[in-house]
N, C-alpha and C positions, 0 to 999 in steps of 0.2 A: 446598538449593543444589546447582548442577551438579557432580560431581566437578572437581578441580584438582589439577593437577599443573604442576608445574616439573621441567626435564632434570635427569636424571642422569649426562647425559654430555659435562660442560663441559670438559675435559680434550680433546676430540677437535679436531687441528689445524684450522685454517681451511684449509689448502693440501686435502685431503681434504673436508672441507663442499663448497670448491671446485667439485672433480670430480663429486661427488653432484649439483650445483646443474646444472651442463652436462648432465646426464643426464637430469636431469627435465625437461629446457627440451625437450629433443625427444621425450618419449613422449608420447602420447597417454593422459589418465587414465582412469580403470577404477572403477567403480562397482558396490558390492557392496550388496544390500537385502537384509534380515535381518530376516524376520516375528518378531514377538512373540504373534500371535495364538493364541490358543487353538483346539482342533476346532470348526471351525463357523462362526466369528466371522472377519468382516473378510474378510483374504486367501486362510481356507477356509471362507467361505460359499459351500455348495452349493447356494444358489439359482438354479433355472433362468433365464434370462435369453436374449435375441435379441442376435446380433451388432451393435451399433451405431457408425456412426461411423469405419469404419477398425478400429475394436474386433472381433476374431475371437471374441473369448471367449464363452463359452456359459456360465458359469455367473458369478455375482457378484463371488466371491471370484476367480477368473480374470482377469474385465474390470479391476477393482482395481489386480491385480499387473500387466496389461500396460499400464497407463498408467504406473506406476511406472517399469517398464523403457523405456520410449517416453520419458518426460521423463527419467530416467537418461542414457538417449541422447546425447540433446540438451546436458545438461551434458558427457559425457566428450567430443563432439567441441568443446567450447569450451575444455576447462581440457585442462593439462598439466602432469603428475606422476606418477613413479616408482612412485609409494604408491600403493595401492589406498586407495579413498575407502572406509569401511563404514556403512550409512546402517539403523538400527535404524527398523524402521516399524512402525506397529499403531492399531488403530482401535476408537476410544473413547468411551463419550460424553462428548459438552463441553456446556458451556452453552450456551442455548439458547433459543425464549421462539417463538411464532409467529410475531412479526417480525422476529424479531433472530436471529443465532447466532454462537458463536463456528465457524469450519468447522474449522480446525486450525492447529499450530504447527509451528515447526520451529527447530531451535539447535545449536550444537556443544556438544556434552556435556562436552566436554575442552578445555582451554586449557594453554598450555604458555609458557614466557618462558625466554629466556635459552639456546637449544638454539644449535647451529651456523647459522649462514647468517641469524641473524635479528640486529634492533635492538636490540642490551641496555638491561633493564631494560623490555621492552614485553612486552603478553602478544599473544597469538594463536589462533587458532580450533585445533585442530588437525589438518583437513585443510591450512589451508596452510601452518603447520609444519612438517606430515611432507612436505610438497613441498621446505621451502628444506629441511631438515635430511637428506631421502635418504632415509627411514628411516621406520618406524612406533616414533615416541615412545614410544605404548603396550605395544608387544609386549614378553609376559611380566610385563604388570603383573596382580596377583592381581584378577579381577574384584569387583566390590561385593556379588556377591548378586542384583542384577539380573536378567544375562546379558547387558546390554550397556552395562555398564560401561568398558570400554573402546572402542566406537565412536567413531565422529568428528562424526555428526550423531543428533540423534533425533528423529523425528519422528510424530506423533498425526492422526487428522484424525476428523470426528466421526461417528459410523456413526450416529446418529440423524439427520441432515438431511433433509430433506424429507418425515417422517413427523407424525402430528399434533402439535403443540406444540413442532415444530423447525423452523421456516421455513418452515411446512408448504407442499405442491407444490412445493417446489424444491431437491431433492435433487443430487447430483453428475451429472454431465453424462462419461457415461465413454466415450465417443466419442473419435477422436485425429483431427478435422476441426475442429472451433470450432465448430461448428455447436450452441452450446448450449442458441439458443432463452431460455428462461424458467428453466433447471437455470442451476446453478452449476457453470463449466467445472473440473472437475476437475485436467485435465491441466494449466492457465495455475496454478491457484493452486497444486499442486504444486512448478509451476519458482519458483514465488516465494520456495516457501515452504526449497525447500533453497538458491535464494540467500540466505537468512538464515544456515544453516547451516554455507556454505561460508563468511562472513566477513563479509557486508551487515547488520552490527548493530554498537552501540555498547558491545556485549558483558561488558564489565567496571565501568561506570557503572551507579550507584545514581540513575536521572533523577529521581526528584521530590528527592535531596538533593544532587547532586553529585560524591558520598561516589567513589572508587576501592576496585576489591578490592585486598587488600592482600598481602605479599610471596608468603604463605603459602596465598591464596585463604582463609582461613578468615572474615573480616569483611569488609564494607565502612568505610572510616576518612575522614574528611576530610581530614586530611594525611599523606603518606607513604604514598600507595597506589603502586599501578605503573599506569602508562596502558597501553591498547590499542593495537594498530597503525592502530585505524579514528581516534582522534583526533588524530593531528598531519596528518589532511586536512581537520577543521573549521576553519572562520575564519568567527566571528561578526564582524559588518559593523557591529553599534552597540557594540563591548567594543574592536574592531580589535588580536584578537588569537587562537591559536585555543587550543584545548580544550586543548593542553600548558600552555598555559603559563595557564592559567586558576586557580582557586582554587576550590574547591567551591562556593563561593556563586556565584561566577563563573559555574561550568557548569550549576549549580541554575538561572538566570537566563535562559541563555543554551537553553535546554532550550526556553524558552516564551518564547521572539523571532520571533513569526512572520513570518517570508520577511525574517530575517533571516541566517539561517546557512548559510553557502555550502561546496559541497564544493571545496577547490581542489588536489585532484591532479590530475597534470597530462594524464594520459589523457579522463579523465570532462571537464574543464573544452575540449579540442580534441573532443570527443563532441557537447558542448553546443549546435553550431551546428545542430543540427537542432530545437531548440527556438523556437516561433513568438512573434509578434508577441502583446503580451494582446490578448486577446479583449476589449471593453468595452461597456456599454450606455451610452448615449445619452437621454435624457428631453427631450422641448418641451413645456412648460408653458405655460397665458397666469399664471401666476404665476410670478413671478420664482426664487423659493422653489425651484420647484420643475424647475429647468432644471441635472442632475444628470450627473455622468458615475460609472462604479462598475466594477471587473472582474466579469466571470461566471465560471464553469465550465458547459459544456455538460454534458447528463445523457447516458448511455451510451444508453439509449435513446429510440426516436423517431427524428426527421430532426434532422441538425446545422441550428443555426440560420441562415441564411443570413444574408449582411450587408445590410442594409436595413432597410426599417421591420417593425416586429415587431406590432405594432396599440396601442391604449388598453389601460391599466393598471385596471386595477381591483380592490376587494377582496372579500372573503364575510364572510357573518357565521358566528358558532358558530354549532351546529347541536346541539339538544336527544342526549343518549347516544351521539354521535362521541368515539372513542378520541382524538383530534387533529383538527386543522386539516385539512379536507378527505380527511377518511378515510372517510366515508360517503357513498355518492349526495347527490347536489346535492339538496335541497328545490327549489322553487318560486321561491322568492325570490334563492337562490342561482343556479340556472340559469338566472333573469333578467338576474341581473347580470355572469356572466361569457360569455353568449352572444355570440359574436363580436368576444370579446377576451381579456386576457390578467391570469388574477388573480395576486394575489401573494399564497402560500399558506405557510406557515411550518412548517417541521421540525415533527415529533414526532409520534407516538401509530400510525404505519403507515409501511411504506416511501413511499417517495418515486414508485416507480412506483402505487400505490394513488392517493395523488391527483391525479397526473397525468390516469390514467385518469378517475376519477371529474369531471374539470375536462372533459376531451375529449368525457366522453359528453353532458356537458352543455352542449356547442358553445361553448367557448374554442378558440383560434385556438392558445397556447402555455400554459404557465406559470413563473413567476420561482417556484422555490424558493426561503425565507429559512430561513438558519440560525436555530437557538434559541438559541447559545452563541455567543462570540465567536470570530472567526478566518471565513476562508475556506469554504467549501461544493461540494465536490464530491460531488453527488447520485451514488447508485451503484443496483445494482439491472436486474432485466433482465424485458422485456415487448415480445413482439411485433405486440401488436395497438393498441402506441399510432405514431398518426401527428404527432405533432403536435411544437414544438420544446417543449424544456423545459432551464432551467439553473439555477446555485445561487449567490445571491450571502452576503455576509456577514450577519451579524443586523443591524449598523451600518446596512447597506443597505438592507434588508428593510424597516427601521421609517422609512429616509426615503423611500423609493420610495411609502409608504406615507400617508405625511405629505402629501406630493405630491397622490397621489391626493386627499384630505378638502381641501387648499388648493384645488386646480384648483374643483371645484363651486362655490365661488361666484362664480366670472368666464363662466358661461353662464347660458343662458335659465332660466325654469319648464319647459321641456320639454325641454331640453339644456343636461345641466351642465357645466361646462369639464371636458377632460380630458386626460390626462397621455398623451405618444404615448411608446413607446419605438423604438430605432434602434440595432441592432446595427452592432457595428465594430472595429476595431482600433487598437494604441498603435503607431504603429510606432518609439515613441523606447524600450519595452519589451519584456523576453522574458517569453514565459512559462514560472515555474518557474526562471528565472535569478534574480542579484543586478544592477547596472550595467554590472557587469564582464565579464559573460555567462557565471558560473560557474554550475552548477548550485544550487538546491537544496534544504536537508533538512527535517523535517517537522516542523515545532513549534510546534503550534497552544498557545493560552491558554485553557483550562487543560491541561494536560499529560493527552495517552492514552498510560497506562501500556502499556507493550510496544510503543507505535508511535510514539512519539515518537523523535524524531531517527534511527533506524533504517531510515528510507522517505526516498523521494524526496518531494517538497512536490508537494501536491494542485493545487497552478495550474498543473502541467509540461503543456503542450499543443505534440505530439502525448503523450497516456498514455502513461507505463512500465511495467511490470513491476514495481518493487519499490516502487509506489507503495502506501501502508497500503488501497486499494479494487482488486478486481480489477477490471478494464473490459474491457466486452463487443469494443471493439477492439483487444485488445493480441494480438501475435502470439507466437509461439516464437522472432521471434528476438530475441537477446541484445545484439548490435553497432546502431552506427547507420548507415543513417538509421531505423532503427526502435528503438531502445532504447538506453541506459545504464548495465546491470548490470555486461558485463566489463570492458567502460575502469573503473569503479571498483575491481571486483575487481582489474582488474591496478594500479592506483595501491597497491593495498593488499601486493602482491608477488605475483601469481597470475601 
């Protein structure tokens, strides 16, 4: 567990907190990165390298630290505080697998409750602690042994990426353009990752049990814990109450309610109006059965789908030694049958751009991704050499869209089977990524992803976020809207 602390300096008037608070409101914060790395590794690898990107640096370990400082950047001209931020970094390997990988994390190391300027009896990250309080909470606290036991964020990311058996070919993208291509944009998932840091997590909850850390930070307890600052801006929509005043089963519950729990502070929820109409497909069947409407998520790459008809649905079969569903070149009989149309290909065994590609080379017009798991599908992943539309709908979905397809064939000829057209389009009585109320929100799929659940923005917010649990090849550096949602939350939060 993270270190924890509570103030030791409850005794300090509020008329002085005061004055502290006025002062931090007009500087501009300051951000301090603090390598952990050893000679050679990470931020002093001496590996020659070509400037790329906006990237001057010449050597690996260089390009590294100036993205750091680049998105550093970028947060201190958005946040304001007196406190110098100290941001502990180093580069490690994480899990990993040649489709999958963990890239890296990020969190406040330190939490603090009960100091001047804040909501008693709440905890807090403590970067924005030492904002309301004036002050570094930490200073002259003995460090753990570490050496960055006292910082305010820390953060890892995985120096194996893009070598073999770690995502292989798609390593970090250390350019400060976007220009990432098929690499994984460093600089984007950076800014993500210390908005975690600075206070975009649910920080003090135990999500697969409910539980609260408790006075002292040493357990998590089911009753009599202390809540975070980030939960009295939850308000689940089917409990119609939010995470204060919840019960641990409660929040247990309330954790894996998908696009049910809505952020409603009041920054982020006036933010919200840049989120769009759902996005939804459309099905004409000559089977009654099979005359469908469903939400999508478009995939990061390829063309957005455009609104109109999309072609006939179709499926594939397995394929003799494929890791999954359309992870291997099409056979014969498979490129017969999604040639100039659109199959529906099911999560698992290779990214999501793998059978995309593999469906395009074999002259499909798009592809419906179906999830394997319950909840929503927001396909992630980056490929430049696909043209074709492709989106993700739920497992629910997948299997009726699919059902559709095997009804329609027997309402045509011996040489033309009935079939299933699809028709992109929009709700416009819905948003997406909203509740009714057009509040934003938060991520809680069934079954619960440990470390991403309720801490992200929900995966159907269209236009993408930034602190949504996928980085997307569209998201930019900024923070505010009409392009993102980060600081109106942080600032609900007291930034």
């Amino acid at each position: 567990m993270r270190p924890v602390h509570h103030s030791r300096h409850l005794s300090r008037s509020l008329i002085a907190a005061a004055a502290l608070l006025a002062c931090a409101a007009s500087q501009a914060a300051t951000i301090n990165i603090q390598s952990r790395d050893p000679a050679g590794v990470g931020f002093n690898d001496t590996t020659p390298v070509a400037p790329v990107g906006g990237n001057p640096g010449t050597t690996l370990g260089q390009q590294r630290l100036n993205v750091y400082r680049y998105v550093a950047d970028i947060w201190e001209r958005n946040l304001q505080s007196n406190v110098t931020i100290t941001v502990s970094a180093g580069w490690e390997a994480l899990t990993c697998s040649s489709s999958s990988a963990v890239l890296g994390s990020a969190g406040a190391w330190n939490i603090w409750r009960d100091f001047p300027g804040s909501v008693a009896g709440t905890w807090y990250p403590q970067a924005l602690a030492n904002k309301l309080a004036g002050e570094n909470l930490s200073a002259g606290n003995p460090d753990d042994g570490s050496g960055y036991g006292n910082v305010d964020i820390k953060t890892q990311f995985n120096i194996n990426l893009g070598k073999p058996g770690c995502l292989d070919g798609s390593g970090f993208y250390l350019g400060l353009d976007g220009n990432a291509g098929s690499q994984v944009n460093f600089a984007t998932t950076l800014l993500h990752e210390l908005g975690h840091g600075l206070g975009f997590s649910v920080l003090t909850v135990q999500t697969s049990t409910g539980n609260r850390l408790n006075a002292n930070g040493s357990a998590y307890v089911a009753t009599g814990g202390v809540p975070s600052i980030w939960e009295r801006h939850m308000f689940d929509n089917t409990q119609g109450r939010t995470w204060l005043a919840m019960t641990a089963a409660q929040r247990r519950a309330s954790a894996i309610n998908p696009l049910q729990l809505a952020w409603i502070g009041p920054n982020a929820v006036a933010g919200a109006s840049i989120l769009r109409p759902i996005p939804v497909l459309k099905t004409s069947s000559p089977a009654s059965s099979g005359n469908l409407q469903m939400d999508f998520n478009a995939s990061p790459f390829g063309v957005v789908p455009p609104a109109g008809t999309l072609g006939a649905l179709t499926t594939i079969a397995t394929q003799s030694g494929e890791l999954g569903p359309g992870c291997s070149p099409f056979d014969n009989a498979n490129a017969a049958a999604v040639r100039g149309k659109v199959p529906i290909i099911s999560r698992g065994g290779c990214t999501f751009a793998i059978k995309v590609k593999n469906a395009q080379d074999a002259g499909a017009v798009g592809v419906v991704l179906a999830n394997n798991i319950p909840g929503a599908l927001l396909p992630g992943g980056t490929d430049g050499s696909i043209t074709i539309p492709s989106f993700g709908v739920s497992q629910a979905d997948g299997e009726a869209l699919k059902a559709a397809v095997a009804a329609a064939k027997g309402y045509g000829t011996r040489g033309q089977p009935g079939q299933v057209t699809a028709v992109l389009g929009s709700d416009p009585t819905r948003i997406a990524g909203a509740d009714r109320l057009g509040r934003p929100l938060l991520y809680t799929p069934n079954p619960l992803v440990s470390g991403s659940s309720v801490s992200h923005w929900d995966v159907t917010a269209s236009p993408n976020l930034l602190m949504e649990p996928n980085i997307n090849a569209d998201l930019t550096n900024i923070l505010v809207p009409p392009k993102d949602l980060t600081l109106p939350l942080l600032k609900d939060m007291g930034w």
